[in-house]
N, CA, C and O atoms as a GROMACS GRO file, in nm:
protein
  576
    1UNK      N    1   4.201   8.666   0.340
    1UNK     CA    2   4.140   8.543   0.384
    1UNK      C    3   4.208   8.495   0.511
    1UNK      O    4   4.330   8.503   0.499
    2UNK      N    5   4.166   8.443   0.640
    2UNK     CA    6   4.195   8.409   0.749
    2UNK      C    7   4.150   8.254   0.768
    2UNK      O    8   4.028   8.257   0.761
    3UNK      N    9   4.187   8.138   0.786
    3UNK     CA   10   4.148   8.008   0.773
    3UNK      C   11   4.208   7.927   0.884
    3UNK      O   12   4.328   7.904   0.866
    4UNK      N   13   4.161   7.883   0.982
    4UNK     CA   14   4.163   7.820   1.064
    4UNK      C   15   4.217   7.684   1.076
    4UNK      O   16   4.118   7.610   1.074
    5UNK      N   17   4.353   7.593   1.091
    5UNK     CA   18   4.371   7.483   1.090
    5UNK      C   19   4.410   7.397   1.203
    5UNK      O   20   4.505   7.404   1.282
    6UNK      N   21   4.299   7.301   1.189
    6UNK     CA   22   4.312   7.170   1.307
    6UNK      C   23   4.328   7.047   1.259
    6UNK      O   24   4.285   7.033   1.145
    7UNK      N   25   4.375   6.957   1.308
    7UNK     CA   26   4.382   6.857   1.226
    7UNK      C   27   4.429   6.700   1.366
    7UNK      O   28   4.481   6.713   1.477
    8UNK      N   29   4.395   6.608   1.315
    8UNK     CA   30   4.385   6.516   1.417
    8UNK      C   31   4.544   6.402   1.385
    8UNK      O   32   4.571   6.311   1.464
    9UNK      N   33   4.615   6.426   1.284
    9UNK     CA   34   4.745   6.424   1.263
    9UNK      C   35   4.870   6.444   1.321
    9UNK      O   36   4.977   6.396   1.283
   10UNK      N   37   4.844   6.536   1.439
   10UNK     CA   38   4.894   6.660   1.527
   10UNK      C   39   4.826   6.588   1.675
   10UNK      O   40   4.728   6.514   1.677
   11UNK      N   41   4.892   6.623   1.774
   11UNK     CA   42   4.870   6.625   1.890
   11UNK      C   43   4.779   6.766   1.903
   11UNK      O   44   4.818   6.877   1.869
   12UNK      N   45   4.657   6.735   1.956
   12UNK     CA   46   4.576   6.884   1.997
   12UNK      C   47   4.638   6.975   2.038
   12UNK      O   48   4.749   6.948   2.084
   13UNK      N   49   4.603   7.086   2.036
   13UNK     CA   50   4.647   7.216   2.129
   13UNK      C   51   4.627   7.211   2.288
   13UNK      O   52   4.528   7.167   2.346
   14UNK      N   53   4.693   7.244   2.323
   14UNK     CA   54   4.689   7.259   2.524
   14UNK      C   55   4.574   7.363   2.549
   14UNK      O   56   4.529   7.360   2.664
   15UNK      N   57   4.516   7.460   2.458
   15UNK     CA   58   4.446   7.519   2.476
   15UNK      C   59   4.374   7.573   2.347
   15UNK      O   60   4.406   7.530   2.236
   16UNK      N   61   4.277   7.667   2.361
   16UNK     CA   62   4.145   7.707   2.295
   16UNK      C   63   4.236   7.779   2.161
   16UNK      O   64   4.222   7.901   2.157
   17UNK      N   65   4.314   7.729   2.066
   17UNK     CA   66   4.342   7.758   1.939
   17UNK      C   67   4.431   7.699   1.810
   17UNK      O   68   4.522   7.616   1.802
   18UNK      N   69   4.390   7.747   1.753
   18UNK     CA   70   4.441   7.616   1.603
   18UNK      C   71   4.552   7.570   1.623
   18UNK      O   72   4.642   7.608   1.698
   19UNK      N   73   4.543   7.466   1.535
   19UNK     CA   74   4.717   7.428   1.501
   19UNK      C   75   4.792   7.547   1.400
   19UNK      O   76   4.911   7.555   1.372
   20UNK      N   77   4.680   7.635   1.358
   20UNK     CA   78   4.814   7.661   1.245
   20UNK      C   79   4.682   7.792   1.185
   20UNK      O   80   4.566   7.775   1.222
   21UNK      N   81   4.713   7.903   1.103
   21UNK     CA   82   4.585   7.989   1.083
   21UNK      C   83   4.679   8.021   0.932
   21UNK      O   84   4.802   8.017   0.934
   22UNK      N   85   4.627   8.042   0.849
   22UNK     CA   86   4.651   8.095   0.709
   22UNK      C   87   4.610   8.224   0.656
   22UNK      O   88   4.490   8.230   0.626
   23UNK      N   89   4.669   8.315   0.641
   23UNK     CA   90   4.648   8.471   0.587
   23UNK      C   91   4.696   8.469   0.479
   23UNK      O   92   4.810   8.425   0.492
   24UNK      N   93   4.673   8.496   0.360
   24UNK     CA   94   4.707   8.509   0.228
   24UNK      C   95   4.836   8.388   0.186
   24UNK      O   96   4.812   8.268   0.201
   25UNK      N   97   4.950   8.428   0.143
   25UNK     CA   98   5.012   8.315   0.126
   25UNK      C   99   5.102   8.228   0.238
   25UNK      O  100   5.183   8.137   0.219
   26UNK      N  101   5.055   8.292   0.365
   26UNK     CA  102   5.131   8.262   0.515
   26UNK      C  103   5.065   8.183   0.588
   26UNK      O  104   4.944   8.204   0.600
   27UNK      N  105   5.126   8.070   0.654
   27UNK     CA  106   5.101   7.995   0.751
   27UNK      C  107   5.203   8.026   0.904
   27UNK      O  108   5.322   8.029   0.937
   28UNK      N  109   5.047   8.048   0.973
   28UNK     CA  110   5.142   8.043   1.124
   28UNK      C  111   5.083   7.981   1.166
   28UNK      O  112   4.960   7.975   1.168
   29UNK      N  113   5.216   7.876   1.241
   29UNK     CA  114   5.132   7.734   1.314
   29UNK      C  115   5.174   7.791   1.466
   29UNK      O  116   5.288   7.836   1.480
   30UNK      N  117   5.107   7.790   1.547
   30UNK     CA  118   5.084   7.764   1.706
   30UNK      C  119   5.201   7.712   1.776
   30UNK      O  120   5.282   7.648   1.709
   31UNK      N  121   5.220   7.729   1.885
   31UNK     CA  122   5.302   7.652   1.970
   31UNK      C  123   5.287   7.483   1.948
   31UNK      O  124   5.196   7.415   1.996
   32UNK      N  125   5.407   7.430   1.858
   32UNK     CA  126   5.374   7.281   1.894
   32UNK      C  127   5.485   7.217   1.954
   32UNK      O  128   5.600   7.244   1.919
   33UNK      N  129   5.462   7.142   2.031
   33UNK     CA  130   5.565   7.048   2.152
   33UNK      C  131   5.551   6.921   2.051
   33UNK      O  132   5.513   6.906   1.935
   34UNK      N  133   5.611   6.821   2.176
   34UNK     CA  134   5.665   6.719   2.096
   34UNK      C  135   5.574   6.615   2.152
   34UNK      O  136   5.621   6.503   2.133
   35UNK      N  137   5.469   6.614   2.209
   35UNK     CA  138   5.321   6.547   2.197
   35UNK      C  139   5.326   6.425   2.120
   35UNK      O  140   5.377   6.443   2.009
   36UNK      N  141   5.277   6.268   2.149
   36UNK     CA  142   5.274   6.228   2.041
   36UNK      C  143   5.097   6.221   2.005
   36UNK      O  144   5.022   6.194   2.098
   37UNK      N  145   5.033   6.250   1.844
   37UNK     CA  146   4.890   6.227   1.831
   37UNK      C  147   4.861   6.127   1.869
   37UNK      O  148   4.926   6.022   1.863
   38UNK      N  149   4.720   6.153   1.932
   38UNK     CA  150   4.615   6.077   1.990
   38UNK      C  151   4.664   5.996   2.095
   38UNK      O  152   4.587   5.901   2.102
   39UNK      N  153   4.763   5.984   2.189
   39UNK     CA  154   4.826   5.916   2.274
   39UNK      C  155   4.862   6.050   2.370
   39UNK      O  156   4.894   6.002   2.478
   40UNK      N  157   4.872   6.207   2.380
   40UNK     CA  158   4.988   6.293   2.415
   40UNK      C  159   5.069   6.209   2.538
   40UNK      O  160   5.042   6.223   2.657
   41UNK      N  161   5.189   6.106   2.477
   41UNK     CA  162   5.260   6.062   2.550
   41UNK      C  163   5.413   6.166   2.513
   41UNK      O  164   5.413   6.260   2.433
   42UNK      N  165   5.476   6.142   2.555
   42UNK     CA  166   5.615   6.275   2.529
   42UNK      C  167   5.730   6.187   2.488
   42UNK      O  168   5.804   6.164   2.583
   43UNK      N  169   5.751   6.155   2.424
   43UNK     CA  170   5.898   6.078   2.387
   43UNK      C  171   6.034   6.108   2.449
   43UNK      O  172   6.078   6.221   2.429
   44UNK      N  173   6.107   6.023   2.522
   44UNK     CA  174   6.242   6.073   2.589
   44UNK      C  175   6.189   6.123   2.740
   44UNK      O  176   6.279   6.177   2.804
   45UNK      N  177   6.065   6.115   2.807
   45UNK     CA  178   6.049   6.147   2.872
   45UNK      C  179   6.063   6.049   3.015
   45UNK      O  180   5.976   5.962   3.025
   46UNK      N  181   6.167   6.055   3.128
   46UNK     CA  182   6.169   5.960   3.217
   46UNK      C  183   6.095   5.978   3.349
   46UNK      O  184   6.100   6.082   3.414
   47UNK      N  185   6.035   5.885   3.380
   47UNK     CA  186   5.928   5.959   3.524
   47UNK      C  187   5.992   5.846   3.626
   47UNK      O  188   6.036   5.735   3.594
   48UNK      N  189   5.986   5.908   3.766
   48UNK     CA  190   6.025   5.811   3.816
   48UNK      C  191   5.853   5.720   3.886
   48UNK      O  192   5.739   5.737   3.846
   49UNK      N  193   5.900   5.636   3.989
   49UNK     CA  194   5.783   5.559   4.019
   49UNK      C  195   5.678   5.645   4.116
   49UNK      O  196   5.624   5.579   4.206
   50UNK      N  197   5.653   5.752   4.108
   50UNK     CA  198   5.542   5.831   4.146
   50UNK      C  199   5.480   5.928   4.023
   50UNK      O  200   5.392   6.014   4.034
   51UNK      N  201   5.542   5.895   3.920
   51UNK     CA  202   5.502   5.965   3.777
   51UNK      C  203   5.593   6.109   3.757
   51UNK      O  204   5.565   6.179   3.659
   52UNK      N  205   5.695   6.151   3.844
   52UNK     CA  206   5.761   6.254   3.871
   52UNK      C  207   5.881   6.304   3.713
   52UNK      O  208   5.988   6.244   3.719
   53UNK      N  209   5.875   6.347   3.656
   53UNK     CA  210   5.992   6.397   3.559
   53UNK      C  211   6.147   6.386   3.616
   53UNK      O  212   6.189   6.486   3.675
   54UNK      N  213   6.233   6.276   3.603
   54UNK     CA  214   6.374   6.299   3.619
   54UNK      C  215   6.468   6.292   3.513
   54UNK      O  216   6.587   6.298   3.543
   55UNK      N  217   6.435   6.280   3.394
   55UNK     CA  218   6.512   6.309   3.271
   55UNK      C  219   6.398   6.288   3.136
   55UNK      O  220   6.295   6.222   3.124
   56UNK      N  221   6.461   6.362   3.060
   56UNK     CA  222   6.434   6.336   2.938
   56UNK      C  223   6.547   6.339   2.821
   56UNK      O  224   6.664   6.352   2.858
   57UNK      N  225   6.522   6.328   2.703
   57UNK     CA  226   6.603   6.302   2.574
   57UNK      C  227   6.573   6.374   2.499
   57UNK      O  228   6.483   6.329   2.428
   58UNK      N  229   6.618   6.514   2.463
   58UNK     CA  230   6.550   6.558   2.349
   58UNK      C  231   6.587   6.540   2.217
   58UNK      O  232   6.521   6.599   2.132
   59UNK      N  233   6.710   6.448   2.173
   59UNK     CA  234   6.704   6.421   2.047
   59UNK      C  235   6.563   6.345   1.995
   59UNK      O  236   6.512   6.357   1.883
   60UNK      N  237   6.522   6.276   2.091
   60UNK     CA  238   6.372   6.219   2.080
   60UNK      C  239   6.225   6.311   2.070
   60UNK      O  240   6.128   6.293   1.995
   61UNK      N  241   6.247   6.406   2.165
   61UNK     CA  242   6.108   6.518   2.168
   61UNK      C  243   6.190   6.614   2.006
   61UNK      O  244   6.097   6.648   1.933
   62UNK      N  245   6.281   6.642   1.967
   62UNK     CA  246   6.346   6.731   1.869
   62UNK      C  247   6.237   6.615   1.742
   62UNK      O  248   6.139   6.655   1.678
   63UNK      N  249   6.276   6.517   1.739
   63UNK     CA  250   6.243   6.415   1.619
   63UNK      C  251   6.068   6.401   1.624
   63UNK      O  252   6.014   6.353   1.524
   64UNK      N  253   5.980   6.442   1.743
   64UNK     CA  254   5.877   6.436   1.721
   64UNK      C  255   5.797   6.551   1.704
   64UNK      O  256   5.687   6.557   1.649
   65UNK      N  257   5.885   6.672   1.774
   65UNK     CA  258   5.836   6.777   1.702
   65UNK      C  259   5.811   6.859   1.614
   65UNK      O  260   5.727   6.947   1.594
   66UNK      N  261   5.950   6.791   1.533
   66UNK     CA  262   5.929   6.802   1.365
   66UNK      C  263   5.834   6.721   1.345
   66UNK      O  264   5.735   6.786   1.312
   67UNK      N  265   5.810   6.596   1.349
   67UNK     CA  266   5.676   6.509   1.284
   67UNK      C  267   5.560   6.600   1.322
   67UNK      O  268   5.501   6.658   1.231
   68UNK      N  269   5.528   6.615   1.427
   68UNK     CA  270   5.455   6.717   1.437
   68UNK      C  271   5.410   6.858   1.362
   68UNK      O  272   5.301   6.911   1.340
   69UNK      N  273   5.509   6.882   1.342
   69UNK     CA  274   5.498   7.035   1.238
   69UNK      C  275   5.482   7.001   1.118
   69UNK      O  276   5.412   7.076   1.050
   70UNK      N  277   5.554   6.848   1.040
   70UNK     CA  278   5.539   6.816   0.941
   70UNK      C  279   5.390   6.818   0.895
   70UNK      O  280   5.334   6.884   0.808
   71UNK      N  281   5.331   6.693   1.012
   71UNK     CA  282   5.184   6.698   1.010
   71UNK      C  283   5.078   6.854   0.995
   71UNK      O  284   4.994   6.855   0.904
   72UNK      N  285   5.087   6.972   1.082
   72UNK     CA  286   5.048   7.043   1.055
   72UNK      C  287   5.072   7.144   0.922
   72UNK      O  288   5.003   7.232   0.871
   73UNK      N  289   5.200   7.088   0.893
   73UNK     CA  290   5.221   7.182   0.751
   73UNK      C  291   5.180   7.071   0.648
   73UNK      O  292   5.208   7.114   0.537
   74UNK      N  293   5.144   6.987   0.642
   74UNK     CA  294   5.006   6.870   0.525
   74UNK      C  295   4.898   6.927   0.557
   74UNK      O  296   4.824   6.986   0.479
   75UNK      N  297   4.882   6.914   0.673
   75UNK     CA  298   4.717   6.958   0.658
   75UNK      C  299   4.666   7.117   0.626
   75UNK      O  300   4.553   7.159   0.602
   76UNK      N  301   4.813   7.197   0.635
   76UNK     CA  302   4.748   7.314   0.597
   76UNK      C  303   4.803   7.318   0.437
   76UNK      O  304   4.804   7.436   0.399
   77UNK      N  305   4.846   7.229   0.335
   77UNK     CA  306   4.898   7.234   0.213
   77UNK      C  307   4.984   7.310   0.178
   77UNK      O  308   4.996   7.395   0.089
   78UNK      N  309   5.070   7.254   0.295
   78UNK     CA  310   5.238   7.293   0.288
   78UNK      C  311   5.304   7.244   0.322
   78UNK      O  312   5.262   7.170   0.411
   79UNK      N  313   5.494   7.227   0.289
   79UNK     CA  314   5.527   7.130   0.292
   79UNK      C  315   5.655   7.155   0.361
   79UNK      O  316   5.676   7.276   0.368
   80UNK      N  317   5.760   7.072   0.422
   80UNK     CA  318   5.852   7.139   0.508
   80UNK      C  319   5.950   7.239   0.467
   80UNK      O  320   6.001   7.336   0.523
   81UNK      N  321   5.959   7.187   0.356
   81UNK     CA  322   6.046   7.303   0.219
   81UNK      C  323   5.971   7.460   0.229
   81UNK      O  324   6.012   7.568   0.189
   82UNK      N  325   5.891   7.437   0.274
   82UNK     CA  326   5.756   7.570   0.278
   82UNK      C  327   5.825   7.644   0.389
   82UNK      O  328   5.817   7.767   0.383
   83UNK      N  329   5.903   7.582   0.508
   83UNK     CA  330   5.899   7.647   0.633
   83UNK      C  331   5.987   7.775   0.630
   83UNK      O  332   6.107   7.750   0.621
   84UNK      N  333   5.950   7.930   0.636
   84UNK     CA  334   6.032   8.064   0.651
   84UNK      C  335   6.101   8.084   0.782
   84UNK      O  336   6.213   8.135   0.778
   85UNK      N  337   6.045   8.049   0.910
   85UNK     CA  338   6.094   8.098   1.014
   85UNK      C  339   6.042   8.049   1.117
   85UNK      O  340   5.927   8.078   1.149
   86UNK      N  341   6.122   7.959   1.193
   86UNK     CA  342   6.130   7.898   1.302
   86UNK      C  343   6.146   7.890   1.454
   86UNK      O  344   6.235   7.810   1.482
   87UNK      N  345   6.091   7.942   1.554
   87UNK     CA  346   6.146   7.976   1.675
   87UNK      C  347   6.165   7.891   1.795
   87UNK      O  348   6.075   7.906   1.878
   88UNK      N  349   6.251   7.814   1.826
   88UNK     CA  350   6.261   7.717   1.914
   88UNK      C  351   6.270   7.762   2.035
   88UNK      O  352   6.331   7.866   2.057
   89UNK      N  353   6.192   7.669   2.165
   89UNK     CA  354   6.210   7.728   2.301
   89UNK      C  355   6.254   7.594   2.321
   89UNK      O  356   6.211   7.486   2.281
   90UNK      N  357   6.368   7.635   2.405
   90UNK     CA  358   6.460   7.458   2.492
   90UNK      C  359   6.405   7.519   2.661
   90UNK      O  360   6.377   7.632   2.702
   91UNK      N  361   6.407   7.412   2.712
   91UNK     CA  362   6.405   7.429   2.866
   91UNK      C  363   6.544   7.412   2.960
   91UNK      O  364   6.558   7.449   3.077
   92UNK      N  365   6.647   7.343   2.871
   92UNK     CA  366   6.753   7.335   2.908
   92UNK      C  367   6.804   7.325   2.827
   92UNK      O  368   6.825   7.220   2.766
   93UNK      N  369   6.863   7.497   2.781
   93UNK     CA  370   6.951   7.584   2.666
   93UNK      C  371   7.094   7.460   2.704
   93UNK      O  372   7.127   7.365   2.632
   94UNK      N  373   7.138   7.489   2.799
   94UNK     CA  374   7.299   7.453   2.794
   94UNK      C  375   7.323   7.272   2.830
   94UNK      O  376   7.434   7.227   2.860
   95UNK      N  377   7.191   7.183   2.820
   95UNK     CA  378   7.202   7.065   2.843
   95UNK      C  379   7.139   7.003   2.701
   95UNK      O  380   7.163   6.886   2.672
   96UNK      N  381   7.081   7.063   2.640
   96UNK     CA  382   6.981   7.047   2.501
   96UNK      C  383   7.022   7.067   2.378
   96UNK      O  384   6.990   7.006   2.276
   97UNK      N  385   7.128   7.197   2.400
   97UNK     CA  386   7.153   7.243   2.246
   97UNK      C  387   7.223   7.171   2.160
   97UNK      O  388   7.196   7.134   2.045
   98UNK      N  389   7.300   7.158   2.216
   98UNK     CA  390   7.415   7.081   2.113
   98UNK      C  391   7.344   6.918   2.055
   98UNK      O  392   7.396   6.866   1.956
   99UNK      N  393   7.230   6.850   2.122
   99UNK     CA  394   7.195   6.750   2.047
   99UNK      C  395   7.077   6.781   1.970
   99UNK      O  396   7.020   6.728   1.874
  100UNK      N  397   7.064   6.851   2.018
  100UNK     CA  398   6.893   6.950   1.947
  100UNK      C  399   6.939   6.997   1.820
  100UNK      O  400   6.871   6.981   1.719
  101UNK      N  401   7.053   7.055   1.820
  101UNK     CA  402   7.112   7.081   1.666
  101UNK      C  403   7.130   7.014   1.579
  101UNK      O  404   7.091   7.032   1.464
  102UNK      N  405   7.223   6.881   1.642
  102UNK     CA  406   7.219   6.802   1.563
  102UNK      C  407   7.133   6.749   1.465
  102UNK      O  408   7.156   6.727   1.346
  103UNK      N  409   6.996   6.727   1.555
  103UNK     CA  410   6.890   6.669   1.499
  103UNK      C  411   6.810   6.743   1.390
  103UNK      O  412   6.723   6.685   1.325
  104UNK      N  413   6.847   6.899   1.368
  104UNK     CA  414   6.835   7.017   1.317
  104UNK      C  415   6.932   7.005   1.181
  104UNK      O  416   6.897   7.062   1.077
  105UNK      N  417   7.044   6.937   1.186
  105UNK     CA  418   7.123   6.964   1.089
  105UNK      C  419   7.106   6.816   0.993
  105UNK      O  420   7.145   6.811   0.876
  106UNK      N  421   7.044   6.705   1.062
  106UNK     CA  422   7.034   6.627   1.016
  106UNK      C  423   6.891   6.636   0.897
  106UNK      O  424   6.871   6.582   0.788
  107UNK      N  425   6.794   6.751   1.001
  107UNK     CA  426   6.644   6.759   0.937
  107UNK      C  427   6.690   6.866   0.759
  107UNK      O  428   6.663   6.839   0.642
  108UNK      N  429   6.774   6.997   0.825
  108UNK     CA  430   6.802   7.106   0.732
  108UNK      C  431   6.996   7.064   0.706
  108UNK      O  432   7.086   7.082   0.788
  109UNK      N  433   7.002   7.033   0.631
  109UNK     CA  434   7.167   6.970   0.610
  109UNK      C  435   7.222   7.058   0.538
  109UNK      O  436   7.344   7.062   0.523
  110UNK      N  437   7.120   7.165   0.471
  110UNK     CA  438   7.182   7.289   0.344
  110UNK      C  439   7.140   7.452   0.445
  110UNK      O  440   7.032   7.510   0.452
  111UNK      N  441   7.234   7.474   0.491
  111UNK     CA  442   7.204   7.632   0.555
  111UNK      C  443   7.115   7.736   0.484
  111UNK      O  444   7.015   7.802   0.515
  112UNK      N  445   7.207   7.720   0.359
  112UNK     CA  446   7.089   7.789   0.233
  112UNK      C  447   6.983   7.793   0.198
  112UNK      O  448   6.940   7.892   0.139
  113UNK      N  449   6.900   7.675   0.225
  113UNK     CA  450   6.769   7.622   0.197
  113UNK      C  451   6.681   7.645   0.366
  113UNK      O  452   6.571   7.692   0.394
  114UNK      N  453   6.807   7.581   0.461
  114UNK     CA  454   6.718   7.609   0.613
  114UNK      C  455   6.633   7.727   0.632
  114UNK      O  456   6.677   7.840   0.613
  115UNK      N  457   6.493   7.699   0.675
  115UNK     CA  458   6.469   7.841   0.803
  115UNK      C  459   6.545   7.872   0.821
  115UNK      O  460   6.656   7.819   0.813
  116UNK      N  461   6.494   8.034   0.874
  116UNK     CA  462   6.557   8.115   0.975
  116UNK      C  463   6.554   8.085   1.076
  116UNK      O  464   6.439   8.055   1.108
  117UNK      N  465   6.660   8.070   1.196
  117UNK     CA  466   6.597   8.015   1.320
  117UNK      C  467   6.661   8.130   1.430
  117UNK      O  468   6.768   8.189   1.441
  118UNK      N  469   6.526   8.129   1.510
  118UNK     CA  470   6.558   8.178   1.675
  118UNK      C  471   6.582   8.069   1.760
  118UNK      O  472   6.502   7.976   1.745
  119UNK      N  473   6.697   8.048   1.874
  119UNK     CA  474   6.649   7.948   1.958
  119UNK      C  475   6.640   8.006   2.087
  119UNK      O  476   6.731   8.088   2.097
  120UNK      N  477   6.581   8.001   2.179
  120UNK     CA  478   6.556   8.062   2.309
  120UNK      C  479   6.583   7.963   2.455
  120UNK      O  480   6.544   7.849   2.429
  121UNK      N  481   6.612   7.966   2.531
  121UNK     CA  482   6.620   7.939   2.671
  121UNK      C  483   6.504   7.970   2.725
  121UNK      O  484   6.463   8.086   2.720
  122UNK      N  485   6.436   7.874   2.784
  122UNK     CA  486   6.298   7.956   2.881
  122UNK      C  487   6.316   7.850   3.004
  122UNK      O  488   6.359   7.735   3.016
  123UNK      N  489   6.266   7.941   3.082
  123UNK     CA  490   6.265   7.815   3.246
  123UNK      C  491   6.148   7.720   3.239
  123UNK      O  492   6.156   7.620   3.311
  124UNK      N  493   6.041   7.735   3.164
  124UNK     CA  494   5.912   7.634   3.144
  124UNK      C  495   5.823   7.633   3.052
  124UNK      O  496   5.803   7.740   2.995
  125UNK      N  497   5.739   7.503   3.006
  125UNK     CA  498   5.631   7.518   2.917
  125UNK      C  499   5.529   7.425   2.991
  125UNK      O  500   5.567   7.353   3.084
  126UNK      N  501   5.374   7.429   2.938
  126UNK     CA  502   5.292   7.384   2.962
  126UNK      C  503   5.268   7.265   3.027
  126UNK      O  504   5.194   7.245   3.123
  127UNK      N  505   5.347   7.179   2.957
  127UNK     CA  506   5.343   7.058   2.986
  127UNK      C  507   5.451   7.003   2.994
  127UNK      O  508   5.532   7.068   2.928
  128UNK      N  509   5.521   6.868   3.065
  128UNK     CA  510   5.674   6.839   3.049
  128UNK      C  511   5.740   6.843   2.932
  128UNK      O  512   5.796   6.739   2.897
  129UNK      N  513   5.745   6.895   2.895
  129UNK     CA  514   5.814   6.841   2.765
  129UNK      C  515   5.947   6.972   2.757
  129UNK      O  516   5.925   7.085   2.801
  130UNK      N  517   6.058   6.939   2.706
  130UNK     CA  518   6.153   7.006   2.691
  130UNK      C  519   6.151   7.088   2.567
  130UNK      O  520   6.152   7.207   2.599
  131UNK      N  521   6.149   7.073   2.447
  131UNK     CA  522   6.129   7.160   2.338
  131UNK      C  523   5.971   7.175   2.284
  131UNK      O  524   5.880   7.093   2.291
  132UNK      N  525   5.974   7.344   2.211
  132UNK     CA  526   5.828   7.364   2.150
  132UNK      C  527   5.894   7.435   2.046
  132UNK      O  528   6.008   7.481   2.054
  133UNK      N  529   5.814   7.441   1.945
  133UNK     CA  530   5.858   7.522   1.826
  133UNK      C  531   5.708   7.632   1.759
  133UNK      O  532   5.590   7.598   1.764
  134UNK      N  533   5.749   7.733   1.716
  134UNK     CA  534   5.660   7.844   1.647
  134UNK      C  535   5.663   7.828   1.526
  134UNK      O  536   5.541   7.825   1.513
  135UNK      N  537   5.698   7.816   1.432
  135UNK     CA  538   5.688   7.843   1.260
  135UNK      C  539   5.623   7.921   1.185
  135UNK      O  540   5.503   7.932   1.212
  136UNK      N  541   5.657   7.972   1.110
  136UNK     CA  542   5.549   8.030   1.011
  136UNK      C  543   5.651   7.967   0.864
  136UNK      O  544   5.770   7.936   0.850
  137UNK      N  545   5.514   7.969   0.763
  137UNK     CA  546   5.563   7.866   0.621
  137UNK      C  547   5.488   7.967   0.577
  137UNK      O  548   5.415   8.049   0.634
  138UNK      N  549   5.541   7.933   0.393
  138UNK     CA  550   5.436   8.027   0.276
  138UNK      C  551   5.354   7.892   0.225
  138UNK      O  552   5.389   7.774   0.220
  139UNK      N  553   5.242   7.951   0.194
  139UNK     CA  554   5.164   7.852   0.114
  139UNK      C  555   5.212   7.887  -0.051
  139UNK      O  556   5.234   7.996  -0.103
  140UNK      N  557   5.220   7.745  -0.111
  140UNK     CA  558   5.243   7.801  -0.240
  140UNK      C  559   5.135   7.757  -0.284
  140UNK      O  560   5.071   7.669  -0.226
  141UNK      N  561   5.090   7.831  -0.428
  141UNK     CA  562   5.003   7.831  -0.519
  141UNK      C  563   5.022   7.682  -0.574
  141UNK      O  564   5.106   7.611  -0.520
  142UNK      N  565   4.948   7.637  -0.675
  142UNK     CA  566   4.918   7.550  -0.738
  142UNK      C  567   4.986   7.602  -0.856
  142UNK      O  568   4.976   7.717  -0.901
  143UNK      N  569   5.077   7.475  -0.916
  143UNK     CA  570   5.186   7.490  -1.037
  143UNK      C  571   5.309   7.524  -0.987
  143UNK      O  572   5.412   7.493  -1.047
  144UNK      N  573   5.309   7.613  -0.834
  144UNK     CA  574   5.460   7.644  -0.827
  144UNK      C  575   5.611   7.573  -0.761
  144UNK      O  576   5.718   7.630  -0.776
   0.00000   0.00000   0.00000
C-alpha cells in the first residue's frame, strides 16, 4: 500500500510533493523546514530593512521544526515515539550545532529511546531558513 500525506497542520511543501508517503508499516516524511503553518513566516529569522537575512536563531527554527514533524507524524497516525531515523541538514554546521543539540536533547533526553540521527553541513536550502529535517517513523498497528 502507498498513501499519500498532506495535511494543513504543517507548513506546505516548497514543491510538487507530500508531506509524508506511507508504505506498509513506514512513514517517510519529506523535507520539512521550520516554516510556520499557514503564515510560512521562519522563526529566529532577522532581516534587515530591505528584507535581507542577517541572522537567525536556530534554537527557535530547531523548536519549530519539530512542531512541524510532530504535526505531520498526527496526521499520518504516528506519533513522535514512532520516529526511526532522522536526518538533519544545518546551514551553519559550526555556528548551529551545539544549540541545535541542545534543543535535541531536551526533545530526546533518553539516547536509548532517541532516533537514529545523521546531521549534515550543507551550504543551502530552499528557502532561508537554517535547519530541515528528513524522518522516516513506523506506523503502529492498532492495540500496539
Amino acid at each position: 500500500m502507498n498513501d499519500s500525506i498532506r495535511t494543513d497542520t504543517a507548513p506546505a511543501p516548497v514543491g510538487t510533493y507530500p508531506h509524508a508517503r506511507k508504505i506498509g508499516e513506514l512513514l517517510f516524511l519529506s523535507g520539512i523546514g521550520p516554516r510556520k503553518p499557514g503564515t510560512d513566516a521562519i522563526p529566529g529569522n532577522v532581516l534587515d530593512a530591505l528584507g535581507n537575512l542577517i541572522d537567525h536563531d536556530i534554537a527557535a527554527q530547531t523548536r519549530q521544526v519539530f512542531a512541524n514533524v510532530r504535526a505531520v507524524l498526527e496526521a499520518s497516525g504516528a506519533a513522535w515515539e514512532d520516529l526511526a531515523d532522522v536526518t538533519v541538514f544545518l546551514t551553519d554546521m559550526a555556528g548551529d550545532f551545539k544549540a541545535y543539540n541542545a534543543v535535541w536533547r531536551e526533545c530526546f533526553p533518553d539516547p536509548a529511546t532517541a532516533p537514529c540521527r545523521t546531521t549534515l553541513g550543507i551550504s543551502a536550502l530552499p528557502t532561508p531558513i537554517a535547519i530541515e529535517l528528513k524522518c522516516i517513523a513506523r506506523i503502529r498497528g492498532d492495540g500496539c
